[in-house]
PDB file of N, CA, C and O in Angstrom, chain B, residues numbered from 101:
ATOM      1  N   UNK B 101     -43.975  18.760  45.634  1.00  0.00           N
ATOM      2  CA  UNK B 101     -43.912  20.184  45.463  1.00  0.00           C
ATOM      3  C   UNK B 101     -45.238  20.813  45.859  1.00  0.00           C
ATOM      4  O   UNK B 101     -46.208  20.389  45.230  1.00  0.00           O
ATOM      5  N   UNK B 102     -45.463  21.724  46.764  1.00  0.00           N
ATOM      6  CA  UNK B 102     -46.628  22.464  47.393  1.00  0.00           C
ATOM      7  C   UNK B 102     -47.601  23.338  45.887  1.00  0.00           C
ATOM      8  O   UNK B 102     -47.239  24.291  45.198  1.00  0.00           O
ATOM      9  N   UNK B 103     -48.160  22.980  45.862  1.00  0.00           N
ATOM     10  CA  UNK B 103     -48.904  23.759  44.922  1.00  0.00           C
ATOM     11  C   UNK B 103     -48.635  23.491  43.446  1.00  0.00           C
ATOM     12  O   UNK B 103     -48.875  24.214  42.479  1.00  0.00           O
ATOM     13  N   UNK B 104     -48.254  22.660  43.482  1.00  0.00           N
ATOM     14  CA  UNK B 104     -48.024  21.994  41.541  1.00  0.00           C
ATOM     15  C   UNK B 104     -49.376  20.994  41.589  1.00  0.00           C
ATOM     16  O   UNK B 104     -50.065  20.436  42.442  1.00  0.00           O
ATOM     17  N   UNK B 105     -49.312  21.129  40.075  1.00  0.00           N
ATOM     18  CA  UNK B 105     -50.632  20.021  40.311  1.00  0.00           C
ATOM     19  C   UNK B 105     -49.738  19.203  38.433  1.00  0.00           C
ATOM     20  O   UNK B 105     -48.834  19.543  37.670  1.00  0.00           O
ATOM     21  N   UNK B 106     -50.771  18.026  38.536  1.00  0.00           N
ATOM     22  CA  UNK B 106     -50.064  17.001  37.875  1.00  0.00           C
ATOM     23  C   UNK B 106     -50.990  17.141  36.758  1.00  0.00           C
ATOM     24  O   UNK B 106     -52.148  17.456  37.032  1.00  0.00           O
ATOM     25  N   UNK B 107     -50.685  16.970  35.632  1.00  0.00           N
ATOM     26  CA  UNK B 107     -51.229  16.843  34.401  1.00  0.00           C
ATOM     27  C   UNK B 107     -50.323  15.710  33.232  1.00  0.00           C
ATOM     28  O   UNK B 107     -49.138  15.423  33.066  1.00  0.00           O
ATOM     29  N   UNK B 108     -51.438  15.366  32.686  1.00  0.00           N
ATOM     30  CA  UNK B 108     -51.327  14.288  31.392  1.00  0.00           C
ATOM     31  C   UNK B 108     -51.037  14.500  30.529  1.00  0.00           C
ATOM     32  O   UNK B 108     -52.109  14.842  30.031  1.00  0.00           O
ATOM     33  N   UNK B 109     -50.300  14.608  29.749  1.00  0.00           N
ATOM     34  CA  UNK B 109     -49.843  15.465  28.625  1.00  0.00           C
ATOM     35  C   UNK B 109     -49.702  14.440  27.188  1.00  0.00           C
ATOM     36  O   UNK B 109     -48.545  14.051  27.029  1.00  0.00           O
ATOM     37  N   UNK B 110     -50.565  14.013  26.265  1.00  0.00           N
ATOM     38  CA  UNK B 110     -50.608  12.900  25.158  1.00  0.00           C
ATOM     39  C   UNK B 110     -49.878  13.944  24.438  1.00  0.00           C
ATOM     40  O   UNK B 110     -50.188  15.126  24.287  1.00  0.00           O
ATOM     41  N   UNK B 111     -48.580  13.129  23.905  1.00  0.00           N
ATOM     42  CA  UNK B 111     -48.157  13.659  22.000  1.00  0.00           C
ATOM     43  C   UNK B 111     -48.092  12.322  21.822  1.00  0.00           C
ATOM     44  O   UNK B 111     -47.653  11.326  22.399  1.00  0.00           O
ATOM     45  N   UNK B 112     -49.027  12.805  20.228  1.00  0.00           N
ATOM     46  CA  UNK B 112     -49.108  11.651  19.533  1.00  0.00           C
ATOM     47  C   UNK B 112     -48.825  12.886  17.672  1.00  0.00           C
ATOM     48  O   UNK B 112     -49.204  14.007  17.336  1.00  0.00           O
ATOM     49  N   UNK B 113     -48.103  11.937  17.104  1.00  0.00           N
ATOM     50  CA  UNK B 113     -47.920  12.256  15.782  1.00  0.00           C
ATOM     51  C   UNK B 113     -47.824  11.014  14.828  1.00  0.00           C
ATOM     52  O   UNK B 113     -47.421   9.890  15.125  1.00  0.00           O
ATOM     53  N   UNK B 114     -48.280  11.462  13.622  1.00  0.00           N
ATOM     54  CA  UNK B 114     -48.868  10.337  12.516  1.00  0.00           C
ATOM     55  C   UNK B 114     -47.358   9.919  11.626  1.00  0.00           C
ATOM     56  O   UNK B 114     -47.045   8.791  11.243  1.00  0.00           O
ATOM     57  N   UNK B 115     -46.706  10.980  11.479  1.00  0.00           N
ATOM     58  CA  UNK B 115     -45.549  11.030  10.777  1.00  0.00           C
ATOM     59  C   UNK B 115     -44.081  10.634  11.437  1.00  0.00           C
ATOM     60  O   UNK B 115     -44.203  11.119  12.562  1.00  0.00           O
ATOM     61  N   UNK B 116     -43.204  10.234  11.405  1.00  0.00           N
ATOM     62  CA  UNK B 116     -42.423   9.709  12.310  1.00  0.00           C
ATOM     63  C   UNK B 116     -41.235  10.843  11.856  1.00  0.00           C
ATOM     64  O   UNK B 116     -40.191  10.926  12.502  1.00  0.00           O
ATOM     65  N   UNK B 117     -41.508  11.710  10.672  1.00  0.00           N
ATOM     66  CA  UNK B 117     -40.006  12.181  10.225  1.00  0.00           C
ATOM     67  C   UNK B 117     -40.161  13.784  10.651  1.00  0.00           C
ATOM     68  O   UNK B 117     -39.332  14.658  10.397  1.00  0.00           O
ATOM     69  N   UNK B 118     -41.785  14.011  11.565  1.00  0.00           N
ATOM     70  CA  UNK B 118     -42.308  15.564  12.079  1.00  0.00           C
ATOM     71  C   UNK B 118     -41.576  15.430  13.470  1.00  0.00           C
ATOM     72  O   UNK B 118     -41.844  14.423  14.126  1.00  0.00           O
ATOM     73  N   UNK B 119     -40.629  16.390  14.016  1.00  0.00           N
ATOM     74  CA  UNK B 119     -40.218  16.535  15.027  1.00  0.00           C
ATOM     75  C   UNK B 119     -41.480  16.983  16.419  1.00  0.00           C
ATOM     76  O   UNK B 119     -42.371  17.832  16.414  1.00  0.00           O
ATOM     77  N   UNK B 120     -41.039  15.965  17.532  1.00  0.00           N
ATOM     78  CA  UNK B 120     -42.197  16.306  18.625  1.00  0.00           C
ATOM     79  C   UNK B 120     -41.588  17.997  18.938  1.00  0.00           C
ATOM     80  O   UNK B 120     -42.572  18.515  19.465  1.00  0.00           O
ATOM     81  N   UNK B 121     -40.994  18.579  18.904  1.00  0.00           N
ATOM     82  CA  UNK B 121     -41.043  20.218  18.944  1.00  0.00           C
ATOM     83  C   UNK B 121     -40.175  20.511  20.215  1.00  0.00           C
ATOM     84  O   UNK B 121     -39.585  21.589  20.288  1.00  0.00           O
ATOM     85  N   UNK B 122     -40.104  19.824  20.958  1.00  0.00           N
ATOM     86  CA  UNK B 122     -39.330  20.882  22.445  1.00  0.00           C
ATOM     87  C   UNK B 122     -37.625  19.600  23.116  1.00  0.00           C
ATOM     88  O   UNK B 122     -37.276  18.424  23.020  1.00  0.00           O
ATOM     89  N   UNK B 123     -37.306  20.443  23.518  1.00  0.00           N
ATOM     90  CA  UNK B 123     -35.862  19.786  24.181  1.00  0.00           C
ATOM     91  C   UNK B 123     -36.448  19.754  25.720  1.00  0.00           C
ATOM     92  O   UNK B 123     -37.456  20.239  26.233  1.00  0.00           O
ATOM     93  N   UNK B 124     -35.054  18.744  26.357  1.00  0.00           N
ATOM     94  CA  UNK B 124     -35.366  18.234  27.673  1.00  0.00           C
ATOM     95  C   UNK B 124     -34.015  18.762  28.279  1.00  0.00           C
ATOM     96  O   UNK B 124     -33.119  19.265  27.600  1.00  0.00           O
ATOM     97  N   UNK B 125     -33.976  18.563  29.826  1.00  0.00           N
ATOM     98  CA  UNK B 125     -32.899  19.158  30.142  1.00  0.00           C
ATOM     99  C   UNK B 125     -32.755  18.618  31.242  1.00  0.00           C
ATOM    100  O   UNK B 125     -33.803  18.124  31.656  1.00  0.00           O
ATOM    101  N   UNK B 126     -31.525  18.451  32.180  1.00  0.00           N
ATOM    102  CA  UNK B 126     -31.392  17.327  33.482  1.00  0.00           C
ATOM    103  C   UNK B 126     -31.353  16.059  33.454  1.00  0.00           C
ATOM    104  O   UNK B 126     -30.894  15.446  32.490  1.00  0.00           O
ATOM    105  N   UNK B 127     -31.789  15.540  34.419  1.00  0.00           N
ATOM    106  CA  UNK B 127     -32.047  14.203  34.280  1.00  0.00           C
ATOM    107  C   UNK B 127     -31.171  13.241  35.555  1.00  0.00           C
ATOM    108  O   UNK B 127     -30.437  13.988  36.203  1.00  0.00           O
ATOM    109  N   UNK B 128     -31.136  12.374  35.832  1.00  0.00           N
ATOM    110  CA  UNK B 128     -30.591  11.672  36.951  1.00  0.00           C
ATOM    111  C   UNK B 128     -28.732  11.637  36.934  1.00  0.00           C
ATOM    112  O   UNK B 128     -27.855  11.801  37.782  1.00  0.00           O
ATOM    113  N   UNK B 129     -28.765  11.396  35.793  1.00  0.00           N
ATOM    114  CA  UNK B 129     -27.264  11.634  35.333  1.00  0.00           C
ATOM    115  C   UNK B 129     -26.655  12.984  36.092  1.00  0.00           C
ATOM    116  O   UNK B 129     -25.595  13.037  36.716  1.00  0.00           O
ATOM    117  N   UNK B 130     -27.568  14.015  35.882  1.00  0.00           N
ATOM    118  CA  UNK B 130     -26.772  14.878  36.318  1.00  0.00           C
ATOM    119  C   UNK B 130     -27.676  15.354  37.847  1.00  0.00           C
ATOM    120  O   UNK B 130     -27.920  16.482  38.275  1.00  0.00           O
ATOM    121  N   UNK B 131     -27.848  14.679  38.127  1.00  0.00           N
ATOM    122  CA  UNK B 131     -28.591  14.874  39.525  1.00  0.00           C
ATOM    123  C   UNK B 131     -29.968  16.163  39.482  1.00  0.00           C
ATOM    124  O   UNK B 131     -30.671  16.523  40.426  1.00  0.00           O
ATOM    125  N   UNK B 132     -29.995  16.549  38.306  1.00  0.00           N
ATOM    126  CA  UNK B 132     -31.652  17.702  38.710  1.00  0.00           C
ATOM    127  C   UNK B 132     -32.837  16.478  37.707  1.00  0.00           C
ATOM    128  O   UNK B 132     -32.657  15.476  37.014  1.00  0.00           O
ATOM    129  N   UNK B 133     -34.113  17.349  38.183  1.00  0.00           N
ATOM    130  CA  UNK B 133     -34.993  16.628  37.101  1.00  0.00           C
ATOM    131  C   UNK B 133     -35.288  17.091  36.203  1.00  0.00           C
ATOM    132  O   UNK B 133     -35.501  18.282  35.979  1.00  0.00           O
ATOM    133  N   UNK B 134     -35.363  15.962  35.352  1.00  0.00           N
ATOM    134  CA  UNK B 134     -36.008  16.175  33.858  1.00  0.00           C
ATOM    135  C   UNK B 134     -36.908  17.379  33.665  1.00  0.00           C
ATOM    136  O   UNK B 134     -37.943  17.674  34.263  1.00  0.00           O
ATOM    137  N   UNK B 135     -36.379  17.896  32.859  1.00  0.00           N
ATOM    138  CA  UNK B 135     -38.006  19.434  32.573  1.00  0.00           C
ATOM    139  C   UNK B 135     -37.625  18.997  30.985  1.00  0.00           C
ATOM    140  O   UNK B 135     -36.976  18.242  30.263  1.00  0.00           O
ATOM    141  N   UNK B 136     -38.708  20.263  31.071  1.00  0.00           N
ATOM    142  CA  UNK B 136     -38.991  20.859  29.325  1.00  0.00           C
ATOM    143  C   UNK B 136     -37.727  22.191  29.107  1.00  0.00           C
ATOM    144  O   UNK B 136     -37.711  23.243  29.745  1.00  0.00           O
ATOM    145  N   UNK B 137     -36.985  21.878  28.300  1.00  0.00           N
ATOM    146  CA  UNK B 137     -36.204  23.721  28.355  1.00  0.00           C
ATOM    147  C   UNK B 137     -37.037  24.297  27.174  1.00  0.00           C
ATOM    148  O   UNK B 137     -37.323  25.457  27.471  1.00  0.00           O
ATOM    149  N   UNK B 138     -37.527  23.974  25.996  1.00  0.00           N
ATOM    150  CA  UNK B 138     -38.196  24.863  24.982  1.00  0.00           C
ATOM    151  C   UNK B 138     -39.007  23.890  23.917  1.00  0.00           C
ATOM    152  O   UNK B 138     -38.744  22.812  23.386  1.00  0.00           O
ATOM    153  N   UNK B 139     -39.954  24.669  23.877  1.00  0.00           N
ATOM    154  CA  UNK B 139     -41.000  24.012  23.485  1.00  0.00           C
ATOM    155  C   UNK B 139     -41.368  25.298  22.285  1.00  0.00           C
ATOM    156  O   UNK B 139     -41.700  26.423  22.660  1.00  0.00           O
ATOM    157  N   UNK B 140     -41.218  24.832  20.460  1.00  0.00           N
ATOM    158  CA  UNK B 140     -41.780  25.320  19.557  1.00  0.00           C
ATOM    159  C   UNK B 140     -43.639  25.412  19.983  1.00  0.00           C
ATOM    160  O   UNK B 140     -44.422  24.470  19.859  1.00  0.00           O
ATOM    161  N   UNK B 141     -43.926  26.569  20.403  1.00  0.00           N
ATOM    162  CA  UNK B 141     -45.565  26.882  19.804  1.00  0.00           C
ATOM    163  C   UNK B 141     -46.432  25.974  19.075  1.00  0.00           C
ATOM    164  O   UNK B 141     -47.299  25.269  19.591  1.00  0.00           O
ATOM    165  N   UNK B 142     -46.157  26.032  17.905  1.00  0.00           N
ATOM    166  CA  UNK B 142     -46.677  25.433  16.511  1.00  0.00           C
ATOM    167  C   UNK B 142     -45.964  23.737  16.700  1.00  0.00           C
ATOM    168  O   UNK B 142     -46.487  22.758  16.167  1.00  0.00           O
ATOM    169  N   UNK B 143     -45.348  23.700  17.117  1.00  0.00           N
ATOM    170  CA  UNK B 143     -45.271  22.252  17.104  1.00  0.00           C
ATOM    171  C   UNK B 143     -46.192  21.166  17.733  1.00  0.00           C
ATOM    172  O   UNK B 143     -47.221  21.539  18.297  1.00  0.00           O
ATOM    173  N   UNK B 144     -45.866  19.787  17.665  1.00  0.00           N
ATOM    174  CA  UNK B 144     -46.813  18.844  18.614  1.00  0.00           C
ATOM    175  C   UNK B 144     -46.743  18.966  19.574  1.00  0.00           C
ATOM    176  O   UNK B 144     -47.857  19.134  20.072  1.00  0.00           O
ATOM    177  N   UNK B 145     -45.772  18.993  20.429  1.00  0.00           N
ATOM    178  CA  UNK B 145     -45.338  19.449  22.101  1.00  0.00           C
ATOM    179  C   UNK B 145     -46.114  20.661  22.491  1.00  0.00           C
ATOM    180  O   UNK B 145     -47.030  20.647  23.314  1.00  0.00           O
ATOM    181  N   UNK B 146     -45.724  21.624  21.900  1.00  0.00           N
ATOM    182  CA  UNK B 146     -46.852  22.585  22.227  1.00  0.00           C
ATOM    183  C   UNK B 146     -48.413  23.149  22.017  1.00  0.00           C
ATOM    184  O   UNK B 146     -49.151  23.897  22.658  1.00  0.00           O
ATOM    185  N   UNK B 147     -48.544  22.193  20.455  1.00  0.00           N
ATOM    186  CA  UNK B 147     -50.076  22.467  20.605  1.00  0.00           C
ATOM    187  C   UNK B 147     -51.116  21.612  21.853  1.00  0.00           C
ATOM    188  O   UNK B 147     -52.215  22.009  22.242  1.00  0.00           O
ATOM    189  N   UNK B 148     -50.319  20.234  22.351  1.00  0.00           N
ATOM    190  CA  UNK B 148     -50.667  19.796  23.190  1.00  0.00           C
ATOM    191  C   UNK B 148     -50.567  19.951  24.690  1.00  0.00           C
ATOM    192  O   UNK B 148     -50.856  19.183  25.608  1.00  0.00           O
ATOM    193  N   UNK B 149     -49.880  21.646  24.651  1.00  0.00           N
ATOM    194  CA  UNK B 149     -49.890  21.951  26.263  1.00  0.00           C
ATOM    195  C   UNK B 149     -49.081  22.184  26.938  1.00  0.00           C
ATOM    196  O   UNK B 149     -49.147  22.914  27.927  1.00  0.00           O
ATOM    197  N   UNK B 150     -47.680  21.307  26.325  1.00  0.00           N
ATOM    198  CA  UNK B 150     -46.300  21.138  26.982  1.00  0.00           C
ATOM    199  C   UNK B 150     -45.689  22.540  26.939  1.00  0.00           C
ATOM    200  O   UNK B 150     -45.820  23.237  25.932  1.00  0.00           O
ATOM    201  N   UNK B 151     -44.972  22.993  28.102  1.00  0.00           N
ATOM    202  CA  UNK B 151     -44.403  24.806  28.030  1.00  0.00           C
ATOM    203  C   UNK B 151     -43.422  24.576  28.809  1.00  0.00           C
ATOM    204  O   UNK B 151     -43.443  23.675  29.648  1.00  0.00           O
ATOM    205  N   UNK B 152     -42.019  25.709  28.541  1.00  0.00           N
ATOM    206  CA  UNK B 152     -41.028  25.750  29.167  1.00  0.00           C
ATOM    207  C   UNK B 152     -41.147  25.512  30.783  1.00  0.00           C
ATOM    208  O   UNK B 152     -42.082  25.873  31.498  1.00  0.00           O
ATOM    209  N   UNK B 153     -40.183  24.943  31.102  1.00  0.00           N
ATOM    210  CA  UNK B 153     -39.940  24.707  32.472  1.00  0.00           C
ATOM    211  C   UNK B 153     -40.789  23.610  33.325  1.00  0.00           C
ATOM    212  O   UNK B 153     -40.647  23.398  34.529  1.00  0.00           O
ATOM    213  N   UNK B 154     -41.765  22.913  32.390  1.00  0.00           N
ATOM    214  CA  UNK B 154     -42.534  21.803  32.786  1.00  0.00           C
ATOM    215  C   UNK B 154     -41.480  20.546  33.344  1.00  0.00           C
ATOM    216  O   UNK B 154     -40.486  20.237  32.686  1.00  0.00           O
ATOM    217  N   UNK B 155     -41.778  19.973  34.442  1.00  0.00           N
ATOM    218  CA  UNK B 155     -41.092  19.121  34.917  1.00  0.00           C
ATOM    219  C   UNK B 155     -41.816  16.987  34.264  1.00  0.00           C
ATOM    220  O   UNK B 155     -42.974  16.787  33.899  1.00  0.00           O
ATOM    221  N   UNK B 156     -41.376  16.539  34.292  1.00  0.00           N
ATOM    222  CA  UNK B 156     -41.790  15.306  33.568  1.00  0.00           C
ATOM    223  C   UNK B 156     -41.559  14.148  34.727  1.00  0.00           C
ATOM    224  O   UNK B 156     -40.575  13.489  35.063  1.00  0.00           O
ATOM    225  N   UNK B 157     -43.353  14.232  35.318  1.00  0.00           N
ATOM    226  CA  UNK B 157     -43.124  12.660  37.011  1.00  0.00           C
ATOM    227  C   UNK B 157     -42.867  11.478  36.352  1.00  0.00           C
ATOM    228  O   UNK B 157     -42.177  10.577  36.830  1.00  0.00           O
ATOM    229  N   UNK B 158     -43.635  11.436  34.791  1.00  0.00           N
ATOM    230  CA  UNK B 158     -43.228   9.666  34.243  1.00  0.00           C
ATOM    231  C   UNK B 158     -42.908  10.278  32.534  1.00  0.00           C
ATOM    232  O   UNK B 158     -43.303  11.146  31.756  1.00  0.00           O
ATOM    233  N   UNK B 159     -41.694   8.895  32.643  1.00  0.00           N
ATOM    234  CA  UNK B 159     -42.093   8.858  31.037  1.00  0.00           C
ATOM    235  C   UNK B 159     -42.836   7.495  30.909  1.00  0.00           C
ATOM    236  O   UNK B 159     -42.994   6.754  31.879  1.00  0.00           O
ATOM    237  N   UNK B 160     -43.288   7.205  29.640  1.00  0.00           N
ATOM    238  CA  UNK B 160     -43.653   5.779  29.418  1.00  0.00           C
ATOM    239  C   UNK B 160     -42.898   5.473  28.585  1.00  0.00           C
ATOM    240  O   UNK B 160     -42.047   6.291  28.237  1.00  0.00           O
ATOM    241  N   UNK B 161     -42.958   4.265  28.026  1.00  0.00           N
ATOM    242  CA  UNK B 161     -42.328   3.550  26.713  1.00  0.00           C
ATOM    243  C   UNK B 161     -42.811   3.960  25.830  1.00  0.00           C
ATOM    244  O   UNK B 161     -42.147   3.943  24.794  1.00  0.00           O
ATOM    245  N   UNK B 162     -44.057   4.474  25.796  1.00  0.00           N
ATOM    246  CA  UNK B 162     -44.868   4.654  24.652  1.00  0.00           C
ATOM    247  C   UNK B 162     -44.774   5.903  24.136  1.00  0.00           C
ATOM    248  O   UNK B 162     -45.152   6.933  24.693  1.00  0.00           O
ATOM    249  N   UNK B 163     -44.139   5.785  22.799  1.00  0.00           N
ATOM    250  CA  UNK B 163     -43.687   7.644  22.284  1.00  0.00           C
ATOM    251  C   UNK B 163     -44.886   8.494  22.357  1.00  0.00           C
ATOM    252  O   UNK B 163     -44.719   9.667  22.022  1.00  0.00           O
ATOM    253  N   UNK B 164     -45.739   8.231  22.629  1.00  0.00           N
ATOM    254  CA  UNK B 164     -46.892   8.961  22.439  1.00  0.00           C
ATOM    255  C   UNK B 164     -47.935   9.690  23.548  1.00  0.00           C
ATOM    256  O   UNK B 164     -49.009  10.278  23.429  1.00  0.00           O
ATOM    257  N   UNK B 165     -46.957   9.306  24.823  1.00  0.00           N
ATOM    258  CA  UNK B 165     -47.565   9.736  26.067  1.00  0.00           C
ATOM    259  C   UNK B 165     -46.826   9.909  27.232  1.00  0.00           C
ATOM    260  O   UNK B 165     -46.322   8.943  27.806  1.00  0.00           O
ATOM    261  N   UNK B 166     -46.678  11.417  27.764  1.00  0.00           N
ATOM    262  CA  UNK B 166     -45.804  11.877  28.560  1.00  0.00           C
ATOM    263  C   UNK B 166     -46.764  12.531  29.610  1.00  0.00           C
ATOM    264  O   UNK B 166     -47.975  12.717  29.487  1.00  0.00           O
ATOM    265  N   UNK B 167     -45.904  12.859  30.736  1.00  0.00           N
ATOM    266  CA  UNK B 167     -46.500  13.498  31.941  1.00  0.00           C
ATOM    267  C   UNK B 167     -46.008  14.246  32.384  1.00  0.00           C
ATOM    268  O   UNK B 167     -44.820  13.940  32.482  1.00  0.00           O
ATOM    269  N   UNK B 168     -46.256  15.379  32.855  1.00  0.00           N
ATOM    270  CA  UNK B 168     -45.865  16.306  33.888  1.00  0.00           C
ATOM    271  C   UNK B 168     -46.557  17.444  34.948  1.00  0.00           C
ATOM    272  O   UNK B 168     -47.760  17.644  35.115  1.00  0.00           O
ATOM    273  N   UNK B 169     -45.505  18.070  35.557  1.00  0.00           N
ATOM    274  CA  UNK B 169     -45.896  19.066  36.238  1.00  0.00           C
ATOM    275  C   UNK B 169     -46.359  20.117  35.605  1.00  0.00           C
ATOM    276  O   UNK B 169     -46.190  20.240  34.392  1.00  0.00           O
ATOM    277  N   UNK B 170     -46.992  20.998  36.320  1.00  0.00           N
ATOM    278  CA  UNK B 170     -46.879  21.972  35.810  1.00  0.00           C
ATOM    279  C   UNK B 170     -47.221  22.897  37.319  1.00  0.00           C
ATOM    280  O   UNK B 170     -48.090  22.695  38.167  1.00  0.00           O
ATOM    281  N   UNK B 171     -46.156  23.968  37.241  1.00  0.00           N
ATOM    282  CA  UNK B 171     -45.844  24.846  38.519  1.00  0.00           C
ATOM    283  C   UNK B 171     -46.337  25.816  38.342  1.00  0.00           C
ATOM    284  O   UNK B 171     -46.067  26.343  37.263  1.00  0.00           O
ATOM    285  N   UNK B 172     -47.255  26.523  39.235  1.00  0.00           N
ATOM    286  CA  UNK B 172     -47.656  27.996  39.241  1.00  0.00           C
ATOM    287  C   UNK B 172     -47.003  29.056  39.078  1.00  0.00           C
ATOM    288  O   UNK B 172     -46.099  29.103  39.913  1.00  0.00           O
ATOM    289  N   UNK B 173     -47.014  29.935  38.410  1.00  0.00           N
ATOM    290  CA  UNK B 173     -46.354  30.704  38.110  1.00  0.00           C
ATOM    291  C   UNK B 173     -44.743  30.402  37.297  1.00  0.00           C
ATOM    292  O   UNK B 173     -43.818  31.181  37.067  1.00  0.00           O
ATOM    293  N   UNK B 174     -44.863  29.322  37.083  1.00  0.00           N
ATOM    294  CA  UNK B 174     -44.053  29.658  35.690  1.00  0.00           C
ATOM    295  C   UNK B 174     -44.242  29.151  34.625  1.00  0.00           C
ATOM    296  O   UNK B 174     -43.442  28.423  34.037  1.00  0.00           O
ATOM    297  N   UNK B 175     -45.674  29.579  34.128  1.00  0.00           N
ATOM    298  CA  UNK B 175     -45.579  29.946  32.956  1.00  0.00           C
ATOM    299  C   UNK B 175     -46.493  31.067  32.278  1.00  0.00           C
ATOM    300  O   UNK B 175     -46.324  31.368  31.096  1.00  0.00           O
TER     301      UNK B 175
END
């Protein structure tokens, strides 16, 4: 994508029963990619950066560390 640039995005939470805060949407199944559709503010997802419409290049195994895009102008 011309003008996206890639960012690191760590959630990490201590509590296992605190929700990481945002929903996902797409995915290969349905042929688009993975994004972010909403991301609580105040939550872990978002105090760490993550915002609507963020696209996701990797996941890992590791619950605690995600990646994505992030596109100019939308957000």
């Amino acid at each position: 994508m011309a003008g996206s640039e890639i960012t690191v995005c760590k959630l990490r939470r201590y509590d296992t029963g605190q929700p990481w805060g945002f929903k996902m949407q797409g995915g290969s199944e349905v042929g688009i990619p993975l994004q972010v559709a909403e991301v609580s503010p105040k939550s872990v997802a978002g105090k760490a950066g993550l915002q609507d419409g963020d696209l996701f290049a990797t996941l890992t195994k590791l619950t605690s560390l995600t990646s994505h895009i992030n596109t100019p102008g939308t957000r």
